[in-house]
Residue, then its C-alpha position, 0 to 999 in steps of 0.5 A: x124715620x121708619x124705625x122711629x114710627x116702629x119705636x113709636x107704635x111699639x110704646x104706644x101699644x104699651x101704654x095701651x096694654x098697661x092702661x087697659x090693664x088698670x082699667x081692669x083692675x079699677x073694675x075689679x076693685x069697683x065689684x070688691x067694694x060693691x060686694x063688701x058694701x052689699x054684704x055690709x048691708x046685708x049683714x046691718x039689715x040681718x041685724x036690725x030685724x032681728 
C-alpha cells in the first residue's frame, strides 16, 4: 500500500510539472500574439497617418 501512494504521488507531481508547463507555455504564446497584434497596429496606424 505504501509503495502504491509513493507511485501515486510520484505521477501526481507529474502531471503537476507537465500542467504548469503548458500553463507557461500558454502564456508565452499569449504575450507572442499580443506583441504581433500590437506591432500589427501599430505598423496599420503608422500607415494611416501617413
Amino acid at each position: 500500500e505504501v509503495r502504491l501512494h509513493t507511485q501515486d504521488k510520484g505521477k501526481r507531481l507529474q502531471l503537476m510539472t507537465i500542467g504548469r508547463r503548458l500553463h507557461t507555455q500558454d502564456k508565452v504564446k499569449h504575450q507572442l500574439s499580443v506583441g504581433m497584434v500590437c506591432r500589427l497596429t501599430s505598423g496599420l496606424e503608422h500607415l494611416l497617418l501617413r
